[in-house]
N, C-alpha and C positions, 0 to 999 in steps of 0.2 A: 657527467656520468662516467664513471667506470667502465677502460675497456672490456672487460671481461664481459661488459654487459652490451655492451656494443659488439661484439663480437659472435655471442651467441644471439641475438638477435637476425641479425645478417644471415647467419646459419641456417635459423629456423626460416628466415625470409625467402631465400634462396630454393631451398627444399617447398615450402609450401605454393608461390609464386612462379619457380622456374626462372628467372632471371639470373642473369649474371652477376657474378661476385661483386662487381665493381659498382656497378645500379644498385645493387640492393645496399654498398654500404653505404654511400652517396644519400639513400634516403632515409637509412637507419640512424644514420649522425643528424640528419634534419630533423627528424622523430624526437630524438633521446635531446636536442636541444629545444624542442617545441616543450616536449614532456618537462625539460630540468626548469624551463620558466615559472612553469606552474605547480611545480615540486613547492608542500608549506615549510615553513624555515622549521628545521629541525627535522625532517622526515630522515630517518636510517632507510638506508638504502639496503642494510642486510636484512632489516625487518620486511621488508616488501622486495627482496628480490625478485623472486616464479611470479609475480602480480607486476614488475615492472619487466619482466622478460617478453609474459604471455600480450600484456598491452605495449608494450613498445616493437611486438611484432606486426600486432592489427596496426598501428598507426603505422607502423613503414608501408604496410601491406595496401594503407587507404590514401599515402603517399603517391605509392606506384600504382594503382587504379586511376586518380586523378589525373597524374601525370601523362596515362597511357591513353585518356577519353578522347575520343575522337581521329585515333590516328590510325594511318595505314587503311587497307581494305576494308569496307564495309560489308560486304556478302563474296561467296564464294559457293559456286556449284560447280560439278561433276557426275551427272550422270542422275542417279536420284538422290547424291547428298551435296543438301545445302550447308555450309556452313556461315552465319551472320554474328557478326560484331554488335553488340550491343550499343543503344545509341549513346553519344556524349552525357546525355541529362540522365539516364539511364546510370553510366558509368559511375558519374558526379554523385546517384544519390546512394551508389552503392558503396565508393570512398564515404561519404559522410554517417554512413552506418557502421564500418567499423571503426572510424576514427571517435565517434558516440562509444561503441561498444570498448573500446578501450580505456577511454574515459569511466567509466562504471566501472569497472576492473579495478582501476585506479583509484576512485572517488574520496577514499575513506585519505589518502596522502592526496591529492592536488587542493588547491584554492581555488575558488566558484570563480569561472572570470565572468561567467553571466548577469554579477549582479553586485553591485557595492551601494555601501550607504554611505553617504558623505554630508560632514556638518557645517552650517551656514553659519559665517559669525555674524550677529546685530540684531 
């Protein structure tokens, strides 16, 4: 995939996320290679630009959700504010909601990998 798309990516990752420059390209280059697997052969990349921008941000974004399930402090109070971490399985199911959601985004350019037909010989 094209820097330029990796780049803005990152961009929008970083702004949306809060994470540092370096996290977010780390999972935006993991994204845009998950994403170029399942790119169908012949897809123009200038035809589905703003569609691979807007889903190659949700997947880095459900990258860095996974990533981040389960770690550091679980709850935190002060006084009358609680603050609580969501749980792992919680985390998990919220990365797989947008990494779903970017996929739709996508749908009309990737290949199904949920499902192949394959022929028997004899």
């Amino acid at each position: 995939m094209e820097e330029a798309y990796v780049a803005e990516i990152v961009q929008q990752t970083v702004k949306l996320a809060g994470c540092g420059q370096a996290e977010a390209e780390m999972m935006a280059r993991a994204a845009c290679v998950q994403i170029g697997s399942r790119l169908k052969n012949g897809a123009e990349l200038q035809v589905c630009a703003a569609e691979l921008v807007s889903a190659g941000t949700l997947w880095t974004l459900s990258l860095l959700a996974a990533a981040s399930a389960g770690t550091g402090v679980s709850a935190y109070s002060a006084g009358d504010v609680r603050v609580q971490r969501r749980s792992a399985a919680d985390a998990a199911a919220g990365a797989e909601i947008l990494r779903r959601q970017a996929e739709r985004i996508l749908a009309p350019y990737l290949t199904d990998s949920a499902f192949e037909f394959r022929g028997v010989d004899g």
